[in-house]
C-alpha positions in Angstrom: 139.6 92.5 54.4 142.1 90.6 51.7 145.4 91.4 50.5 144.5 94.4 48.6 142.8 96.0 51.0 145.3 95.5 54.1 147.6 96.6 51.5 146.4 100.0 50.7 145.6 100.4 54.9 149.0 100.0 55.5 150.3 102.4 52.4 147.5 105.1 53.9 148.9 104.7 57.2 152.7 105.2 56.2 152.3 107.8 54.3 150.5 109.6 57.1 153.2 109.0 59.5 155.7 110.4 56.6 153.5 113.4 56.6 153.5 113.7 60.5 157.4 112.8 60.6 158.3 115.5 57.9 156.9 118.0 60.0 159.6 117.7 62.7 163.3 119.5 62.2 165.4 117.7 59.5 168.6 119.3 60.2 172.1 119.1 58.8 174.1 115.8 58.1 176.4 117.4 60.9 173.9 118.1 63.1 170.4 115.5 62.6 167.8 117.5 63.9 164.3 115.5 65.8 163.0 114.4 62.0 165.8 113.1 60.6 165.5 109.3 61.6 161.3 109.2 61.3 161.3 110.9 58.0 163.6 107.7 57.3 161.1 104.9 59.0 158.7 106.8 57.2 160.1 106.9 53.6 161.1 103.3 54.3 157.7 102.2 55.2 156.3 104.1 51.9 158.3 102.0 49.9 157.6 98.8 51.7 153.8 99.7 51.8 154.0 100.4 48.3 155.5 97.2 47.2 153.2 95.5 48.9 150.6 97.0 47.2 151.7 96.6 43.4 152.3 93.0 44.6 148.9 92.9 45.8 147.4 94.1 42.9 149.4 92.5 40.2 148.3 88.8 41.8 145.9 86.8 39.7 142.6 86.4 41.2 142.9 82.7 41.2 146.3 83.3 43.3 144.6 85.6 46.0 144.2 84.3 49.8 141.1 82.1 50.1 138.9 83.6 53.5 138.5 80.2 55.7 142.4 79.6 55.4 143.9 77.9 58.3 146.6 80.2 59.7 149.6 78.3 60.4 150.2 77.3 63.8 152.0 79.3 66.0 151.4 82.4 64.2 149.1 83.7 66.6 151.3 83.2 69.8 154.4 84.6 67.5 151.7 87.7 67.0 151.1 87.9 70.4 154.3 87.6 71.9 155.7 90.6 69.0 153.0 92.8 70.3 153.8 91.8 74.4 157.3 92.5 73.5 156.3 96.0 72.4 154.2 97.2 75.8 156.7 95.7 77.6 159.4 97.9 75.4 157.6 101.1 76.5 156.0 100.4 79.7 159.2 99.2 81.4 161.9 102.0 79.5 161.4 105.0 81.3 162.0 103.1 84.9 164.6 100.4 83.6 166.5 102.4 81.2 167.3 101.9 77.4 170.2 99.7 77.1 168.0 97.1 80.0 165.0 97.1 77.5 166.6 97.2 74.4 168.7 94.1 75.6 165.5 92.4 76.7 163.7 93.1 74.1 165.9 91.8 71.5 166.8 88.6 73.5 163.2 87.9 74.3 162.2 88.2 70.3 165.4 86.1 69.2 165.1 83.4 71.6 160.7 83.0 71.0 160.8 83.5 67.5 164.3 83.1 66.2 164.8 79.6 65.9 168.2 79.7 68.0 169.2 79.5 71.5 168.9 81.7 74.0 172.8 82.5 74.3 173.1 83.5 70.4 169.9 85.8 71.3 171.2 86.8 74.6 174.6 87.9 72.7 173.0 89.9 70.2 170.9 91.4 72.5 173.7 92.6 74.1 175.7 93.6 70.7 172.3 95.4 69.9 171.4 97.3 72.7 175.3 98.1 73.1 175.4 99.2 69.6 172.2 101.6 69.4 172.9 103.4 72.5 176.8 103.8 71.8 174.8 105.5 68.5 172.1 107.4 70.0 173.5 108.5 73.0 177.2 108.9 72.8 177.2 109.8 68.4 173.8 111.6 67.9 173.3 113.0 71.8 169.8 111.9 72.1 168.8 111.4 75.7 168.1 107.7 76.4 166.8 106.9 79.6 169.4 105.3 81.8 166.7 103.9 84.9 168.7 101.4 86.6 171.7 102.2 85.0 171.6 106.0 85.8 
């Protein structure tokens, strides 16, 4: 599949998660109802999708990805360790608790794939998990899992 055609998979499949999304509560800016923050990822993934897909299109034929292209190295392993990450994320959250998994999580990605050390990704772990649980939790009252906290 080339360019265009990974680009217009990945506009199909965002626009069907908007659909799905917008079928959930919306509620008031006072009160955010269930929908509020997929219809968001959603529209944001439209518009993401969608730019990707005029670029796609609008490239010269001459400028399009050649197949037999050797992928850089380490993108695989980066890849692999993103989509680790993720199972990780959701098998371990309901038994170690949000702000555990959200701090590993982000530390793990920063210090693999980051570039930095493992204290600046350990610290924004920390600011990160600190930050979208003090949100979630405390501001919008969605239950979080607390596991080991709890």
């Amino acid at each position: 599949m080339g360019a265009r055609g990974a680009a217009l998979v990945a506009l199909a499949a965002s626009g069907a998660y908007l659909a799905l999304a917008a079928g959930f509560p919306l509620g008031t800016a006072a009160s955010p109802g269930a929908g509020l923050f997929p219809v968001a990822v959603g529209a944001y993934l439209v518009l993401v999708a969608g730019a990707l897909t005029l670029a796609a299109f609008r490239r010269e034929r001459a400028a399009a990805v050649t197949p037999g292209v050797a992928v850089p190295a380490g993108a695989r392993r980066r890849v692999a360790v993103t989509i680790a990450a993720l199972a990780g994320f959701c098998l371990a959250l309901p038994w170690a608790g949000y702000p555990v998994v959200a701090f590993a999580f982000v530390t793990l990605l920063l210090g693999r794939l980051g570039g930095g050390g493992w204290a600046g990704a350990a610290a924004a772990g920390l600011l990160v998990a600190g930050a979208s649980y003090y949100l979630f939790a405390v501001l919008l009252g969605v239950p979080l899992p607390l596991g080991l906290l709890g």
